[in-house]
N, C-alpha and C positions, 0 to 999 in steps of 0.2 A: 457456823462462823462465830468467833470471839465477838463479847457486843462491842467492847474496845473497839476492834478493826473496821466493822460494821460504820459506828458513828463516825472515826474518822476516813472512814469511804466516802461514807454520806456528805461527811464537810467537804472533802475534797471536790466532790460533784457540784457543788452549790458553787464553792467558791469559782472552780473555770465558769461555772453561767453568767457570775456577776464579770467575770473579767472578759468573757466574749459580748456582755451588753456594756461593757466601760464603765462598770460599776466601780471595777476593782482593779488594781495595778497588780500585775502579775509581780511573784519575788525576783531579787536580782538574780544574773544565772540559772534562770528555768528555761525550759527547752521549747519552742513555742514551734509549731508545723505551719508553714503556708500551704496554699491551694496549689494542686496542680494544673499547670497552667494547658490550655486546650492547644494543643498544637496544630490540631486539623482548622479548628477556628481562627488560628492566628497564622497559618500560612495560607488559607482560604481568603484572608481579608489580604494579604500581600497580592493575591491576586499570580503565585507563583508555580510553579508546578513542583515535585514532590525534589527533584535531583537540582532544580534551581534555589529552591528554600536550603537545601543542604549544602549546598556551595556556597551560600551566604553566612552560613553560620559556620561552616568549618568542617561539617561531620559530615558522614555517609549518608546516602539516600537510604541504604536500609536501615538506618536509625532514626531516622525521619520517619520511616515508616511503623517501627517500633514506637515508637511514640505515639503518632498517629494510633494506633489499634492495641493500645497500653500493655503492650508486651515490657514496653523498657519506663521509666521513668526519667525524664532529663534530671540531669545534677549539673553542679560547678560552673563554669563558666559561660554552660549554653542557658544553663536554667536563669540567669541572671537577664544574660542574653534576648531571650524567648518575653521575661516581663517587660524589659526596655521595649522590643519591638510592640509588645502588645499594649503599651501604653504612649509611649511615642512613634507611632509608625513612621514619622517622617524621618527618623533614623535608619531609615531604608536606604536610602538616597547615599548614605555617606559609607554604608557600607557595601553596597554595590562598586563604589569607587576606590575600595580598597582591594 
């Protein structure tokens, strides 16, 4: 490997550490990944079963399921969705009534 590309490897790995401990402010328009969110653990704490959690959020039981056993990955709407519940559960309520 070029020692070029090497050192700017190397900076580049320093620098995501400093900005994963808030060292460092990421640049504008960089692409940043969140966590995927536990789906078994956050329809566990609704205290729902697999086909009630899915009718809540809009999608199929076997996507729910896929999730659950990371066959699938949630995106869009639900992924949004899935962080709301799991940081304000009492957002249950309101959507149960929709």
């Amino acid at each position: 490997m070029d020692k070029n590309l090497f050192d700017r490897l190397i900076k580049s790995a320093e620098q995501m550490v400093a900005i994963e401990k808030g060292e460092l402010q990421p640049a504008p328009n960089t692409v940043t990944k969140f966590r995927i969110p536990d789906v078994k653990k956050i329809r566990a704490n609704t205290h729902l079963k697999q086909n009630e959690f899915a009718e809540l959020l809009g999608v199929s039981t076997a996507l729910v399921q896929s999730w659950e056993t990371s066959r699938r990955v949630p995106n869009g709407p639900a992924l949004k969705l899935l962080y709301i519940i799991e940081n304000q559960p009492k957002i249950l309520e309101t959507l149960k009534a929709i």
